[in-house]
C-alpha positions as CSV (number, residue, x, y, z in Angstrom):
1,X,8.0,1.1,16.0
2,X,7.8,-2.6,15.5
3,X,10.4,-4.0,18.2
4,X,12.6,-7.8,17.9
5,X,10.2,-9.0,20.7
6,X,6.9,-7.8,18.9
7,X,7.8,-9.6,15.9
8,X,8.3,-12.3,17.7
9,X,5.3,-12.5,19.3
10,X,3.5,-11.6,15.7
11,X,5.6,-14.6,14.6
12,X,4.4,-17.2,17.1
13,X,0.7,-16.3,16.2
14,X,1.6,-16.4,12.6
15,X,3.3,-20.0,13.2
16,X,0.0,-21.4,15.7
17,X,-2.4,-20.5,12.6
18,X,0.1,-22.2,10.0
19,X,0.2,-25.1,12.4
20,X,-3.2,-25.4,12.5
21,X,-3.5,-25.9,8.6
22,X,-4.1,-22.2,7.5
23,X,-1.2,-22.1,5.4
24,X,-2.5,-19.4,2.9
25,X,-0.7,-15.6,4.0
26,X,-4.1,-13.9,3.3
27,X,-6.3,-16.0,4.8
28,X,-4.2,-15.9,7.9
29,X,-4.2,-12.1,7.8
30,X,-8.1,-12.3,7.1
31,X,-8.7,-14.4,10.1
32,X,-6.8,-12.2,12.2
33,X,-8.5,-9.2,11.1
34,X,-11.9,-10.4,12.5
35,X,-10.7,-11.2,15.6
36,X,-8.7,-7.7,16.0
37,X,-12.1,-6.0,15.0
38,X,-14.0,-8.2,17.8
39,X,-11.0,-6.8,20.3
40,X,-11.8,-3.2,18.9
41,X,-15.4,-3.4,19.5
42,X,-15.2,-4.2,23.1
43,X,-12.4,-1.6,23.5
44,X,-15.0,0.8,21.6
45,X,-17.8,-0.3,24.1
46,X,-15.5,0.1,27.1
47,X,-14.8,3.9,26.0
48,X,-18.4,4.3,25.5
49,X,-19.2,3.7,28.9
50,X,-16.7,5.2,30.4
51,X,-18.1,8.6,29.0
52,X,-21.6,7.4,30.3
53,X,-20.6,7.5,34.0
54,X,-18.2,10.8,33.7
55,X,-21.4,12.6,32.0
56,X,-24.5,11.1,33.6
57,X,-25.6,10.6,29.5
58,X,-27.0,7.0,28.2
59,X,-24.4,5.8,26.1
60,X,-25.1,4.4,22.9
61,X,-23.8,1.1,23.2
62,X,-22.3,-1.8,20.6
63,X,-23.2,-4.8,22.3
64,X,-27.4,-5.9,23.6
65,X,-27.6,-5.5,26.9
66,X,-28.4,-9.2,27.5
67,X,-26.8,-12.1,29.2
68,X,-26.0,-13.6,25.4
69,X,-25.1,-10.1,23.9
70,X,-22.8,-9.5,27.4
71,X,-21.2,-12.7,26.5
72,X,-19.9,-11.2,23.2
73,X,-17.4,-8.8,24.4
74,X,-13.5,-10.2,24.1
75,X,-13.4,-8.6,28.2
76,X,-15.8,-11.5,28.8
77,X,-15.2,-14.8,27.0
78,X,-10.7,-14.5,26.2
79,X,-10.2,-16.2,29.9
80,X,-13.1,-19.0,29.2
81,X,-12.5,-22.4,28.6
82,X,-11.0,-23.5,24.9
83,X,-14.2,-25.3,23.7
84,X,-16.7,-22.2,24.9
85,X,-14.5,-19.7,23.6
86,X,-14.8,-21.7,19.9
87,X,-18.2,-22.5,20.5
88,X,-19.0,-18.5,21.5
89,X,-17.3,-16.8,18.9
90,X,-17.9,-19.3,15.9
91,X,-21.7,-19.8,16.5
92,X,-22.1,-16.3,18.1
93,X,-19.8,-13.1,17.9
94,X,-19.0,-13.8,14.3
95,X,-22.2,-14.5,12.7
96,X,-23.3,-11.3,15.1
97,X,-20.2,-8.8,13.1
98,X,-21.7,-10.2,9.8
99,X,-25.4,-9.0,10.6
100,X,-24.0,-5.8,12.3
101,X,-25.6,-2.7,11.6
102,X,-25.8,1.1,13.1
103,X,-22.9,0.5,14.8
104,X,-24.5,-2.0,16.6
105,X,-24.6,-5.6,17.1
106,X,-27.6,-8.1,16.8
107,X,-28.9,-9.7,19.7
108,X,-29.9,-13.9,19.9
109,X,-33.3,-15.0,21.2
110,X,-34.0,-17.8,24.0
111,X,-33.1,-20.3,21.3
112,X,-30.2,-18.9,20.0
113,X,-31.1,-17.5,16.8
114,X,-29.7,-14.4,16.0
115,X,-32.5,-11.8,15.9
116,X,-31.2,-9.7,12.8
117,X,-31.4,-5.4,13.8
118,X,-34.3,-3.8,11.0
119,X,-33.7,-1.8,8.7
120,X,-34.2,2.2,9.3
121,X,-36.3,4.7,7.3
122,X,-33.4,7.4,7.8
123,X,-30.5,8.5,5.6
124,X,-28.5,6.9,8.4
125,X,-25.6,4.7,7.2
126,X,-26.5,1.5,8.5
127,X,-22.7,-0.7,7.8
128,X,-19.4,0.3,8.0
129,X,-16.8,-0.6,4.8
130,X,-15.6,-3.9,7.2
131,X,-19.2,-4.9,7.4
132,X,-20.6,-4.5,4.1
133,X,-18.1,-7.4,2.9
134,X,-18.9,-9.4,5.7
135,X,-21.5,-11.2,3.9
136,X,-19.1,-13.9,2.0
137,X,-16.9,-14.5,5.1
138,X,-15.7,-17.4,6.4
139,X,-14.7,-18.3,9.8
140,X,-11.9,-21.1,9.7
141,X,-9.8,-21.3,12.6
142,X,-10.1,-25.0,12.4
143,X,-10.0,-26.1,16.3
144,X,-10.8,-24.6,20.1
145,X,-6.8,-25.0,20.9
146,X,-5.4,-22.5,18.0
147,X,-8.4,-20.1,18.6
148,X,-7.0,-19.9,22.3
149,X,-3.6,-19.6,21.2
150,X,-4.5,-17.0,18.7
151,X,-6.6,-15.0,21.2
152,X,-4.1,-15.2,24.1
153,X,-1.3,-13.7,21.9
154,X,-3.7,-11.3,20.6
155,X,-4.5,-10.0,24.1
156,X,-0.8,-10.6,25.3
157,X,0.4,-8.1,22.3
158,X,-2.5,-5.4,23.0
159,X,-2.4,-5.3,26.8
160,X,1.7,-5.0,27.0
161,X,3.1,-3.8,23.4
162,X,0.5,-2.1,21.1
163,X,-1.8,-0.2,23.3
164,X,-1.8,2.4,20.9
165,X,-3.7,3.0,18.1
166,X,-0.7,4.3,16.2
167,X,0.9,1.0,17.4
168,X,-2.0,-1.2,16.3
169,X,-1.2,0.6,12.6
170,X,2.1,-1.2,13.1
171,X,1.3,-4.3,13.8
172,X,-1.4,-4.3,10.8
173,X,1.8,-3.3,8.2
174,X,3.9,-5.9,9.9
175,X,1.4,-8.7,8.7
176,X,0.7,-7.2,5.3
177,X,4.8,-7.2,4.6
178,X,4.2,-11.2,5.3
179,X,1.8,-10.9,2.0
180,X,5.1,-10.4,0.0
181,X,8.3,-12.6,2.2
182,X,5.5,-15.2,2.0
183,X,5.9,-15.3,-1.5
184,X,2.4,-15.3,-2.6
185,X,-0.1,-12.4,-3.2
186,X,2.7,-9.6,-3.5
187,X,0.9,-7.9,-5.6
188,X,-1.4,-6.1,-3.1
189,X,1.3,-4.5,-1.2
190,X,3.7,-1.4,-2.3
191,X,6.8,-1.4,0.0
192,X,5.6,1.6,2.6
193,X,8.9,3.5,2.3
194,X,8.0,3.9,-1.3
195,X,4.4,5.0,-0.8
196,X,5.3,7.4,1.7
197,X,7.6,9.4,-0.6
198,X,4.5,9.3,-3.2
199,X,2.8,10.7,-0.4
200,X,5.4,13.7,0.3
201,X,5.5,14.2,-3.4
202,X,1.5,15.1,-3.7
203,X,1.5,16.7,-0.3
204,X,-2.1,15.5,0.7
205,X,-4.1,18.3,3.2
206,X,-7.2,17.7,5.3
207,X,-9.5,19.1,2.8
208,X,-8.6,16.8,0.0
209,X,-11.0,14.1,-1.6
210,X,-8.2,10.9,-1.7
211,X,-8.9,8.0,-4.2
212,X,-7.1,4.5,-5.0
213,X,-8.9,2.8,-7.6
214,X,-6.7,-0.1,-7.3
215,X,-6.5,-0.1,-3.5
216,X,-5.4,-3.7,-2.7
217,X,-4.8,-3.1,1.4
218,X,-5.5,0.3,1.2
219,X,-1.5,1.2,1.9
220,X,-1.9,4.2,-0.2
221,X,-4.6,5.6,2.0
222,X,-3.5,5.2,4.8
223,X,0.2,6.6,4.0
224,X,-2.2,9.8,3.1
225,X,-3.9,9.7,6.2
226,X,-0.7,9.4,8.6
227,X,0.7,12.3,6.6
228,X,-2.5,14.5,7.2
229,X,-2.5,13.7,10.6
230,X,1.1,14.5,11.0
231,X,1.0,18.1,9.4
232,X,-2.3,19.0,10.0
233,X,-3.6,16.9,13.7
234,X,-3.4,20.2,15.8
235,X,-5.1,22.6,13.4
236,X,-8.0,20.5,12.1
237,X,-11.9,22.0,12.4
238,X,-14.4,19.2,14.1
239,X,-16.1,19.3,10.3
240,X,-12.1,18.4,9.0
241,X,-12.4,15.4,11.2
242,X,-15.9,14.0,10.4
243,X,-14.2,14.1,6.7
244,X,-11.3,12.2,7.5
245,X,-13.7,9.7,9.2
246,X,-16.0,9.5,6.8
247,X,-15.3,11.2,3.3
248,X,-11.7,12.0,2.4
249,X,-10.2,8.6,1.1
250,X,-11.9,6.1,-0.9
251,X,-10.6,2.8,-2.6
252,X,-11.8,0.4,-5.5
253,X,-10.9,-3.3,-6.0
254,X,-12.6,-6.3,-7.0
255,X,-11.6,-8.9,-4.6
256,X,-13.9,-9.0,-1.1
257,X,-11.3,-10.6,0.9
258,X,-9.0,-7.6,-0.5
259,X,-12.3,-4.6,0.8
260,X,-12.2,-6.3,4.0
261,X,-9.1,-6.2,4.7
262,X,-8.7,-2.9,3.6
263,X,-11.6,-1.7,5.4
264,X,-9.8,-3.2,8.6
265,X,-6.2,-1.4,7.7
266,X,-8.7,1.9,7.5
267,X,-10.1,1.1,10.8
268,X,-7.4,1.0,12.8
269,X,-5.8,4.1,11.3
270,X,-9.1,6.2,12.7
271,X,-10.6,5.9,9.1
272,X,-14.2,4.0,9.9
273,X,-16.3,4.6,7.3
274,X,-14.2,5.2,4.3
275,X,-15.7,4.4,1.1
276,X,-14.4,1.8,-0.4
277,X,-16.7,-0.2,-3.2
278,X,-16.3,-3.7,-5.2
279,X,-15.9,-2.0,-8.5
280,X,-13.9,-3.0,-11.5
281,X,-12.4,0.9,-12.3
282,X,-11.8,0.7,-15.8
283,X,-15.0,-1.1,-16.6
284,X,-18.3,0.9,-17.7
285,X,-19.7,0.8,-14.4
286,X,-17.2,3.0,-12.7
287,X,-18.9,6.3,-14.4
288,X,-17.0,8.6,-11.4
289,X,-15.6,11.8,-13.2
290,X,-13.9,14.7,-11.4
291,X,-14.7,14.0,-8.1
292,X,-11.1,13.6,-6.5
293,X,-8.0,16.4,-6.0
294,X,-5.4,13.4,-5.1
295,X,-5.6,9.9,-6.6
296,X,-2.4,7.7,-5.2
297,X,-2.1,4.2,-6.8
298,X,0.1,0.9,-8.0
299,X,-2.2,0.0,-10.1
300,X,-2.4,-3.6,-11.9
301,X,0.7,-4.4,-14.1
302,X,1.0,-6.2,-17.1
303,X,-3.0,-7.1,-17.2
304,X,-5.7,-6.9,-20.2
305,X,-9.4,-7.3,-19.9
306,X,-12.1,-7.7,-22.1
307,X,-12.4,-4.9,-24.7
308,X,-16.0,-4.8,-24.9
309,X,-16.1,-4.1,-21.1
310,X,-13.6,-1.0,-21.1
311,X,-15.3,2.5,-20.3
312,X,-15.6,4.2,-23.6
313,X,-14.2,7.3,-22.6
314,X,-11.1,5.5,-21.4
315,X,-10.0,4.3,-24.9
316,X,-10.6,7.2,-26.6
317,X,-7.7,8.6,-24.5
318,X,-5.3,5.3,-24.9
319,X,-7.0,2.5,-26.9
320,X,-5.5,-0.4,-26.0
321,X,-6.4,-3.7,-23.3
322,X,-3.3,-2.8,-21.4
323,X,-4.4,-2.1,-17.9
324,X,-1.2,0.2,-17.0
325,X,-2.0,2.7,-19.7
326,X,-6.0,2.6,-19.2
327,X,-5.4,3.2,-15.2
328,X,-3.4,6.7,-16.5
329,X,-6.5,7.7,-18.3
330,X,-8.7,6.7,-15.2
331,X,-6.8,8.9,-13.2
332,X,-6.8,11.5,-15.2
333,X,-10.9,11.1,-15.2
334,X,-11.1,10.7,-11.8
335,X,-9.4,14.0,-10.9
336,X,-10.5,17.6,-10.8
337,X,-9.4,19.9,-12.5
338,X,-6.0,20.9,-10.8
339,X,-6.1,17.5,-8.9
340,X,-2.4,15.6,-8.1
341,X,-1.7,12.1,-9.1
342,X,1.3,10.0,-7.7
343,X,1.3,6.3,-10.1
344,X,3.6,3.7,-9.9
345,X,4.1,2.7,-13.9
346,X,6.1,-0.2,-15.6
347,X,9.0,1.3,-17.7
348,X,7.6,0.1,-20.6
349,X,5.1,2.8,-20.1
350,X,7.8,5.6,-20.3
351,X,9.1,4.6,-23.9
352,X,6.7,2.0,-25.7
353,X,6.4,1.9,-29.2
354,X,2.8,1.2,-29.7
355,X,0.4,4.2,-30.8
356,X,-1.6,3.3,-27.4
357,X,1.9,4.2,-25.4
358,X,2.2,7.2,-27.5
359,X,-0.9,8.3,-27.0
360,X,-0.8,8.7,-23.2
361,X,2.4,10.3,-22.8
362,X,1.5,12.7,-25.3
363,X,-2.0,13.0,-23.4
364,X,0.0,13.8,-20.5
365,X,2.5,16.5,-21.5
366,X,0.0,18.3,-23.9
367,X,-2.9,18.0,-22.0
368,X,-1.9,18.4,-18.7
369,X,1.3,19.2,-16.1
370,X,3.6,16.2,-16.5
371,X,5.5,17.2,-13.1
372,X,8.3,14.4,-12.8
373,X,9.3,11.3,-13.8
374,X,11.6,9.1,-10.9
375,X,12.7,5.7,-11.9
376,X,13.3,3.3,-9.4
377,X,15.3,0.3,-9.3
378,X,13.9,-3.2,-10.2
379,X,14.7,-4.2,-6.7
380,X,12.6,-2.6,-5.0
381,X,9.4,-4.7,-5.6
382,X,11.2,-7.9,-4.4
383,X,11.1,-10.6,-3.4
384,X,8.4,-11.0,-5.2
385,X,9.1,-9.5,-8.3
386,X,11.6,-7.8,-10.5
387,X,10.2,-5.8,-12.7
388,X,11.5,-1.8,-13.7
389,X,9.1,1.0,-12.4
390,X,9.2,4.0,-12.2
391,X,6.7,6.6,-10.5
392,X,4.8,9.6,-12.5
393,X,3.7,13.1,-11.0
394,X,1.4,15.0,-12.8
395,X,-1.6,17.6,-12.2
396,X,-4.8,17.3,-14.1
397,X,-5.0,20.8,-15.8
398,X,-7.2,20.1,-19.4
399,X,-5.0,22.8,-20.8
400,X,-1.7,21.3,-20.7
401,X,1.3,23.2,-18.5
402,X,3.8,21.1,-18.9
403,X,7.2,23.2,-20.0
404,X,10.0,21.3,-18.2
405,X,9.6,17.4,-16.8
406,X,12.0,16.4,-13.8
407,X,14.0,13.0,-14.0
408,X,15.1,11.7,-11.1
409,X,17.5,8.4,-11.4
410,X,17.0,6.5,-8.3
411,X,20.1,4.1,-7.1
412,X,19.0,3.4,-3.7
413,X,15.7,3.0,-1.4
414,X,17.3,2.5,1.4
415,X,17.0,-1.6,1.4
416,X,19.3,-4.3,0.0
417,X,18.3,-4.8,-3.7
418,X,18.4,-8.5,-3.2
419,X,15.4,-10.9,-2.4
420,X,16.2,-10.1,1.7
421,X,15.7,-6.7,1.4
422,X,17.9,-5.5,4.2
423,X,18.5,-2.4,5.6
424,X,21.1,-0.4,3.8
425,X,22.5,3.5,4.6
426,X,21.9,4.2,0.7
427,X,18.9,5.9,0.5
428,X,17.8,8.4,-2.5
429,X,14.1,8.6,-0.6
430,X,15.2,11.9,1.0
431,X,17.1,13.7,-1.3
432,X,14.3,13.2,-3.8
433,X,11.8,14.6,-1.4
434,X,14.2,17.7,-0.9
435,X,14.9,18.1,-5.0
436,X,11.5,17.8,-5.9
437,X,10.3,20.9,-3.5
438,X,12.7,23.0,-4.9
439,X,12.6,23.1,-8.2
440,X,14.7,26.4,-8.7
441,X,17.8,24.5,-7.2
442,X,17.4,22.3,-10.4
443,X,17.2,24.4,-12.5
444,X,20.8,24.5,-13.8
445,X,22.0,21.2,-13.5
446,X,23.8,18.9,-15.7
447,X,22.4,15.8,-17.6
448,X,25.2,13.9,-16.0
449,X,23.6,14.6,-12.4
450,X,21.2,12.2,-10.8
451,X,18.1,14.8,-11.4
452,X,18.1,17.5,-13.8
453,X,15.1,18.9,-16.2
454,X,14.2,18.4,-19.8
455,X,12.4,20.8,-21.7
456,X,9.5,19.7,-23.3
457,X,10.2,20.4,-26.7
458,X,12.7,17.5,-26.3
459,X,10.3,15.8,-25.1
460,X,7.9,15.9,-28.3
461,X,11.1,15.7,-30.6
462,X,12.1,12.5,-29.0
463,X,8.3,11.0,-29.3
464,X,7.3,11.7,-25.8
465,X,9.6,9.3,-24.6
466,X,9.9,9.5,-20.9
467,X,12.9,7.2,-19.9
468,X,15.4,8.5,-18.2
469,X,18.1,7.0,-19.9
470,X,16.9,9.1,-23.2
471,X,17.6,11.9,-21.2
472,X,20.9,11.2,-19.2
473,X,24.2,11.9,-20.1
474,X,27.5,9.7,-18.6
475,X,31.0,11.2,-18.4
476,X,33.4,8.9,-19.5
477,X,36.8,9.8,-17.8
478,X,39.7,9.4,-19.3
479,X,42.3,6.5,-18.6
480,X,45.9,6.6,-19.3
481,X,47.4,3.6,-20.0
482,X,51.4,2.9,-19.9
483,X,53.6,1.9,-23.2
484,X,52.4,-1.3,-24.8
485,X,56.5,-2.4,-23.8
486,X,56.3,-1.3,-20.5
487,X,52.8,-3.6,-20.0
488,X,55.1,-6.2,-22.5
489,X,58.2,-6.0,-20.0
490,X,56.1,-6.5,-17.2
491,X,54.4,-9.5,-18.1
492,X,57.5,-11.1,-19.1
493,X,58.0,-10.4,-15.8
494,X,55.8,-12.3,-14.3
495,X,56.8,-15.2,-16.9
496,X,59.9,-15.6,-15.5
497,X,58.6,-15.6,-11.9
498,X,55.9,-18.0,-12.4
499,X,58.9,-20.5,-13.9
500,X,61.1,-20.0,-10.5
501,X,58.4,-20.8,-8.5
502,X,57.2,-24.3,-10.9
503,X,61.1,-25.5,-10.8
504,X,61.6,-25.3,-6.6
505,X,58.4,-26.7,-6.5
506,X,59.6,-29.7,-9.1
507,X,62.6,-30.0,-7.0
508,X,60.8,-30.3,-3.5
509,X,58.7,-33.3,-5.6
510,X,61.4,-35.0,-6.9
511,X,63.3,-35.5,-3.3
């Protein structure tokens, strides 16, 4: 749990890199990422050789074994003198996480060059996801005095606030929520309430292959991992772990500054080496077809790309440029056959007109198990935007399913609906969570509740129009109102009153 004197400390980090001229939200989350992975490494080294002298074994360590590789570990250079620790980690430990490979870091000759590791012959994997976007970064904390400041509250928050890893997965959210309140790159970040009850609603285990092809920060993923580690920690095989590590969650995205920051979000959740690959997903070099059983996404709204360089096999599902209704497709690709899918979607999707709308939903409840349909409320995507979603749960099946669709009409998320975003006790979050797993208690209620089914043959008569306002029915109570003479009498009523009280106050004038 992110405390009042946390934030504050995350605050006063925040403010010494904006004072320092990095004014940009992501690059100040970027730069801080590096120097929480140079922490991590040293803490990673420290456990290493703490198992070396309880077992008598060599440990396989991070950092060379000489004076200039000793010099690299946070342990040894956070207490140093402003100018040294600059010059150390901007000439040294940086260019050092770039080259890194194995798990290791490079060494640097007698002249300071960095001696780069060779590559091996073995199947090995030689780079983590964080290092294999390392390649393009930039180091830009601009001077020796906001490095120090940066690295002192860095070492302030992990020795006395987040000394756990679960705490550290805090602290990373904390900053990507800064992506949005700043104003500027919103777009990468789905609120964590709201991915969470995606989560619940897919109900990921550890033997599931997890995709985002839109992954932004990775949010999604690592909602699914906190929920596989909450249900399933205590029962998971040593094979179910390597997974987890390694295998079960993989993310796409075309931005490098987005994969590394991802791959750092991953890292500190006990994901590191997820998969997660520069690739444009609905172009033609994505080719991946039924590997996954969960995809989770908010993918790209309101975005077109270039026709010619749309997978074929996507638009023969939806023709169209629109990226909301190409992602559908994509998932439905992605998946195996009885794979889940949780997908934020623009309410345009649920009821437009066009025959490349048409064609999805009807791709959707024909083809496969159109589950539920739960529309949210525009607020809950501000401040930064305003725009009506709603979220769709459906099972890849190739041989449709689909007999009765749940509608859910969501009120509340448990926040102010305002740009501030407050805490509010109105919450639909749990109650949907509770309606959704049992779908026999739904079964006979009204179109004038707040969740109820519709058959599908309404569905298909109605031209697969999902929105739930097609579907909902309002009571309209009745209101009684008194004579039109009685409402007559009583305005005269207040006629007469109003002229008492204008002639006392013309006679209190006139004295």
């Amino acid at each position: 749990m992110i405390t009042g004197t946390i934030k504050n400390k995350i605050d006063k980090i925040w403010t010494d890199i904006w004072a320092g001229g990095i004014t940009n939200p992501l690059t100040v989350i970027e730069q801080l990422t590096y120097l929480m992975f140079i922490r991590s490494l040293d803490e990673k080294e420290l456990e290493y050789e703490e198992f070396a002298n309880m077992t008598g074994e060599k440990a396989d360590l991070i950092f060379p074994q000489s004076e200039a590789g000793r010099s690299m570990r946070w342990s040894k250079f956070k207490n140093r003198d402003s100018r040294e620790i600059f010059d150390l980690v901007s000439r040294r430990v940086f260019p050092a996480v770039k080259k890194m490979k194995y798990g290791k870091l490079p060494d640097f000759n007698d002249k300071g060059e960095l001696v780069e590791i060779p590559d091996r012959s073995d199947e090995e994997t030689a780079q983590t996801a964080f290092t294999r976007y390392m390649d393009n970064a930039v180091f830009v904390i601009p001077n020796p005095q906001v490095l120090q400041k940066i690295i002192t509250g860095l070492d302030d928050l992990y020795e006395h606030d987040i000394s756990e890893l679960d705490m550290q997965g805090d602290l990373y959210e904390y900053m990507l929520g800064k992506l949005s309140t700043a104003g500027q790159n919103g777009q990468f970040r789905t609120p964590k309430h709201i991915r969470e009850m995606m989560v619940e609603l897919v109900s990921p285990t550890p033997d599931d292959i997890i995709c985002d092809p839109a992954c932004g920060t990775a949010g999604f993923l690592v909602s699914a991992a906190e929920y596989i580690r909450k249900h399933y920690e205590s029962t998971m095989s040593d094979e179910q772990w390597k997974n987890f590590a390694e295998k079960t969650f993989t993310g796409y995205d075309t931005d490098y500054t987005m994969l590394r920051i991802s791959a750092m979000n991953l890292m500190l959740h006990s994901i590191t080496n997820p998969d997660i690959d520069c690739k444009d997903s609905l172009s033609k070099q994505n080719s991946t077809s039924g590997k996954y059983t969960v995809c989770l996404a908010n993918p790209p709204f309101k975005g077109s790309i270039d026709a010619e360089g749309i997978n074929d096999n996507l638009k023969a599902v939806t023709n169209t440029k629109k990226t909301e209704l190409l992602f559908i497709a994509l998932f439905l690709r992605l998946m195996q056959k009885g794979g889940r899918c949780a997908c934020i979607v623009p309410d345009g999707v649920l009821f437009g007109s066009s025959n490349a709308h048409k064609a999805i939903r009807k791709e959707l409840v024909e083809s496969h198990w159109l589950k539920a349909v739960i529309s949210m409320p525009s607020g809950v995507f501000k401040p930064y935007a305003g725009v009506s979603t709603a979220v769709l749960v459906f099972v890849k099946t190739d041989k449709g399913g689909t007999d009765n669709v749940w509608f859910y009409d969501m009120k509340a998320d448990g926040f102010s609906l305002d740009d501030k975003r407050n805490e509010v006790p109105e919450n639909d979050i749990p109650d949907i969570i509770a309606r959704f797993n049992d779908p026999d208690g739904e079964r006979d209620r009204k179109r004038t509740d707040q969740s109820f089914f519709v058959p599908k043959s309404e569905i298909v008569e109605n031209g697969y129009d999902l929105s739930v306002n097609k579907y909902k029915k309002t009571e309209y109570a009745a209101v009684e109102y008194p004579p039109a003479s009685e409402i007559m009498a009583d305005i005269d009523g207040l006629y007469k009153e109003l002229g008492g009280v204008l002639s006392e106050l013309g006679g209190l004038l006139n004295e």
